[in-house]
C-alpha positions as CSV (number, residue, x, y, z in Angstrom):
1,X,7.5,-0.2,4.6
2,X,9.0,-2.1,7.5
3,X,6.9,-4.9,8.3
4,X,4.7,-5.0,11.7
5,X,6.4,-5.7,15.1
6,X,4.1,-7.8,16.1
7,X,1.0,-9.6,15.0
8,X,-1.7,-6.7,14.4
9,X,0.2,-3.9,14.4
10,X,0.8,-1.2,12.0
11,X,3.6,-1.4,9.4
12,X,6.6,0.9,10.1
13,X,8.6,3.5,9.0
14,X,9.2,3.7,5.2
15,X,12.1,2.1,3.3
16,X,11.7,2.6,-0.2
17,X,9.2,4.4,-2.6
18,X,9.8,3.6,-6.2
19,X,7.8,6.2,-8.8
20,X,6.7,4.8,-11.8
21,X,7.4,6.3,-15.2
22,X,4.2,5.6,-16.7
23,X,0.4,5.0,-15.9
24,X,-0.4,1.4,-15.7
25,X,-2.5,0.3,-18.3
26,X,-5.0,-1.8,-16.6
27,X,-5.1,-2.5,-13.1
28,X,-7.1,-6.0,-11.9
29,X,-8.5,-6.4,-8.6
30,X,-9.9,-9.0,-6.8
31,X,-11.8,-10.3,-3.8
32,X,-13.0,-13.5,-2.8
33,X,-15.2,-14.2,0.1
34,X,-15.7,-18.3,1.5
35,X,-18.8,-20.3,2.1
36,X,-19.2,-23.6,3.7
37,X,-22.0,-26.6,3.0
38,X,-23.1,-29.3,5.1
39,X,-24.3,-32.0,2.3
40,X,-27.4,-33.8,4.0
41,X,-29.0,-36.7,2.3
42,X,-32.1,-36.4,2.9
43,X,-32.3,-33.2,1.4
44,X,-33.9,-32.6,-1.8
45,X,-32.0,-28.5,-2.5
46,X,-28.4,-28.1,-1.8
47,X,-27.6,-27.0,1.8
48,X,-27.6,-23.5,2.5
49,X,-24.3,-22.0,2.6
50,X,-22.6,-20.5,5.9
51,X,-20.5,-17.8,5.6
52,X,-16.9,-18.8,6.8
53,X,-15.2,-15.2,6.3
54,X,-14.0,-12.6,3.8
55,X,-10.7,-13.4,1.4
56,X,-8.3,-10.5,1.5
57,X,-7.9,-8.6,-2.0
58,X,-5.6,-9.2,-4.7
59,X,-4.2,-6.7,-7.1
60,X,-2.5,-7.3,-10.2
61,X,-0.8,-4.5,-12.5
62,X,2.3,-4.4,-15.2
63,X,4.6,-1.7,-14.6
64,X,6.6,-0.4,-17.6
65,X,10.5,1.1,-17.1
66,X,12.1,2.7,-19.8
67,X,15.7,4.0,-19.5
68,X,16.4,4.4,-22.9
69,X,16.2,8.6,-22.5
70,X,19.8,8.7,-21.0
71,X,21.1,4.9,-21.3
72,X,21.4,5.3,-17.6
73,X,20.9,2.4,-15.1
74,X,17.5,3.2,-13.9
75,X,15.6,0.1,-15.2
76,X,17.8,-2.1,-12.9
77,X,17.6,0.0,-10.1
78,X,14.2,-0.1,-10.6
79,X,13.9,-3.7,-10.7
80,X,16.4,-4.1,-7.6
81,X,13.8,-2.1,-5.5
82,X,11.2,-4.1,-6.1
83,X,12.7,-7.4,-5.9
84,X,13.9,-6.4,-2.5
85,X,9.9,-6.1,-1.4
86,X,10.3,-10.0,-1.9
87,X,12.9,-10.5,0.5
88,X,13.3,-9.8,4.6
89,X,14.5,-6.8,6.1
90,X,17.7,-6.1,7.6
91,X,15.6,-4.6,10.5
92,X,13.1,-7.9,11.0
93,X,16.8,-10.1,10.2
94,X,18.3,-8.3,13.1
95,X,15.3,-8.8,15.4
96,X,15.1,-12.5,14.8
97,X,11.7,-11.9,12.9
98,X,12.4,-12.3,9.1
99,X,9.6,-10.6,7.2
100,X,9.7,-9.4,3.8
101,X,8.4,-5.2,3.7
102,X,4.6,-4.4,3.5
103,X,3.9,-2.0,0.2
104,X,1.3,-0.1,-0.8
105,X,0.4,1.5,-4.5
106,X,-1.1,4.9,-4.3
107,X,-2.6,6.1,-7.9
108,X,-3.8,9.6,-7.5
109,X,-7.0,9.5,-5.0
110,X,-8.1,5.6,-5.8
111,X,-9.0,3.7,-2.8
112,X,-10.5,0.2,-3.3
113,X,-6.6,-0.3,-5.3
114,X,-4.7,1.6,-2.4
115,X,-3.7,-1.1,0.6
116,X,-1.1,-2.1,2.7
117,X,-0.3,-5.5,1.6
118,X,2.6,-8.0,0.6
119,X,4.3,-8.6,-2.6
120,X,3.1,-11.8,-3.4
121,X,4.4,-12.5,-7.2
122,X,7.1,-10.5,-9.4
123,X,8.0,-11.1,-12.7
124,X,10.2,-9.3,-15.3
125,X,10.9,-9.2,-18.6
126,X,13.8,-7.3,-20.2
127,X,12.6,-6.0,-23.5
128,X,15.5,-3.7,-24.9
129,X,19.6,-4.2,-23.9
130,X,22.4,-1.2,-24.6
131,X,25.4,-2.2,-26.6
132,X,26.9,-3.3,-23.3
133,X,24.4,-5.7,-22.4
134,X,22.6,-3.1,-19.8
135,X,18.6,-3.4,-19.2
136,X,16.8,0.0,-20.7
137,X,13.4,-1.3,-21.1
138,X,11.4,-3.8,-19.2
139,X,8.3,-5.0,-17.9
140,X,7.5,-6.1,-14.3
141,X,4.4,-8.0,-13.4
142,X,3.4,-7.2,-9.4
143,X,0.9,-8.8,-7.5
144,X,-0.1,-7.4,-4.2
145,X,-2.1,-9.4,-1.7
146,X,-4.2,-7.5,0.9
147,X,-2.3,-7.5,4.6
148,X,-3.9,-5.1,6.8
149,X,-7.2,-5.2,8.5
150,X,-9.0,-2.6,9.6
151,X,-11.0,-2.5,12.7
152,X,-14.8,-2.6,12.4
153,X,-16.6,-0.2,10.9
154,X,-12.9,1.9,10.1
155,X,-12.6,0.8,7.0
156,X,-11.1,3.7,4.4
157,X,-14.6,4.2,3.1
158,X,-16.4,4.9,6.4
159,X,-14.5,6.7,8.6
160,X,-10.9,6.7,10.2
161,X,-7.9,4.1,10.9
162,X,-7.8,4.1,14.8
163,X,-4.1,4.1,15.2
164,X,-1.7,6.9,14.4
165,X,1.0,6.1,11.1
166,X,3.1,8.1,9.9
167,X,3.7,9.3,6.2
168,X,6.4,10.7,4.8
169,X,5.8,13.7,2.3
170,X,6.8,13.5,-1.6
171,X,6.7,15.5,-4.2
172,X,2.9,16.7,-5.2
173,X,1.7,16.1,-1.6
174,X,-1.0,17.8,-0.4
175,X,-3.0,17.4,3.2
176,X,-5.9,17.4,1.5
177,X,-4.7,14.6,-0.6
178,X,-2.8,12.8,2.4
179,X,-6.8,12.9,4.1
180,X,-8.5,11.5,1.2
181,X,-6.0,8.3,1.3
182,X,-6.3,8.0,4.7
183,X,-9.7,9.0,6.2
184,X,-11.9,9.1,2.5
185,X,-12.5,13.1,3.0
186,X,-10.3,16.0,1.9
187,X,-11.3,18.2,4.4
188,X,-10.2,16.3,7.3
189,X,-6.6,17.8,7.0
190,X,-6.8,20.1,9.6
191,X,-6.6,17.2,11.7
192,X,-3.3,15.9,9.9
193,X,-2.1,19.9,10.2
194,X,-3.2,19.9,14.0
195,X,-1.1,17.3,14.8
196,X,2.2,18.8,13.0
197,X,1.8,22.3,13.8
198,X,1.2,22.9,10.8
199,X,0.6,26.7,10.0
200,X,0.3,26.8,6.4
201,X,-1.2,23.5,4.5
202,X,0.2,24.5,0.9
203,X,3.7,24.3,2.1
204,X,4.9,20.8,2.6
205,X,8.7,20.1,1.8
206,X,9.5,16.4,0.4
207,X,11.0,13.7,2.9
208,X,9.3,15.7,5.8
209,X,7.8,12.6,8.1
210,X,4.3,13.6,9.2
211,X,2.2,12.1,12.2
212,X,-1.7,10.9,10.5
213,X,-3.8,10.5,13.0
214,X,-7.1,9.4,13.4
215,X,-9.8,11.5,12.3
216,X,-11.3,12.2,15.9
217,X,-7.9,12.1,17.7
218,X,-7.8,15.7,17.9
219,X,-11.6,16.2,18.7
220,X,-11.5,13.8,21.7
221,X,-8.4,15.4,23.0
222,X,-10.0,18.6,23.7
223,X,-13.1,17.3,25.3
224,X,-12.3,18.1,29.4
């Protein structure tokens, strides 16, 4: 995605969505939170510990590409996409702002792995070569470090995001699905299909860009 205009906004429009091949393995996750202590002599028990604030989270994952099905040049295409998450936009270039994209991995309906964040490490490892030196199998180590905050008590988990985003509709896309991501309940898509015109929820054709807003929005607009 592009990155935010400005401090604390939303990312922007979507550049790039690369589909992996295969499920990742193992996923690892982390979170750190930090405490300060004020050593006193005189004490006789360590300090008690102040909370300074809440680390953003970290996931780590290997993703596997294998082109070796048609000798084709996916697994460099592949790898080109992602290395470009680690390097500014044309758009933020052009606006004087150089910022690398935001990304986000979406596996089925997880949540606590699914975040906007920055690619903060890649690694790859070529594994298998065609007879003319091409990639067709490799393995690319991605870490992604949290980015977003979400406004109090709007966190994925308890309720809505405040401010409209859009999403653009792939293949296997549902509303239902498209509410659990974003608000943590299926059956909040009739807000998603409000906000479209969307007359029938099972038809949703790929690249469509839909407006997700929050999970009230429509609710407050028809109060007089």
């Amino acid at each position: 995605m592009e990155p935010p205009a400005s401090v604390g906004a939303r990312p922007g429009g979507r550049i790039a969505q690369v589909t992996l091949q295969f499920n990742p393995a193992r996923l690892s996750l982390t979170k750190s939170t930090e405490w300060r202590r004020t050593p006193s002599r005189m004490a006789e028990q360590s300090a008690l510990p102040e909370f300074v604030g809440s680390g953003p989270r970290s996931l780590s994952l290997e993703v596997f590409l294998d082109g070796t099905a048609n000798h084709d040049d996916s697994v460099e295409k592949a790898v080109e996409q992602l290395m470009l998450a680690c390097v500014p936009t044309p758009s933020s270039l052009a606006a004087k702002r150089p910022a690398s994209p935001w990304v986000r991995f979406d596996w089925g309906t997880a949540k606590t792995t699914s975040f906007d964040g920055v690619l903060s490490n890649f690694a790859v490892s070529y594994t298998l070569f065609d007879v003319d030196g091409k990639p067709l199998r490799a393995t690319c180590s991605l870490s992604i470090e949290e980015a977003g905050a979400e406004p109090a008590g709007q966190n994925p988990t308890s309720g809505s995001r405040e401010a409209r985003r859009t999403h653009r509709v792939v293949a296997g896309d549902s509303l239902a699905l498209l509410a659990w991501r974003e608000y943590g309940d299926a059956t909040s898509w009739r807000t998603i299909a409000e906000a479209n015109d969307i007359d029938d929820p099972m038809v949703l054709a790929p690249g469509t860009e839909l407006i997700v807003p929050a999970v009230g929005e429509s609710a407050r607009g028809e109060v007089g």
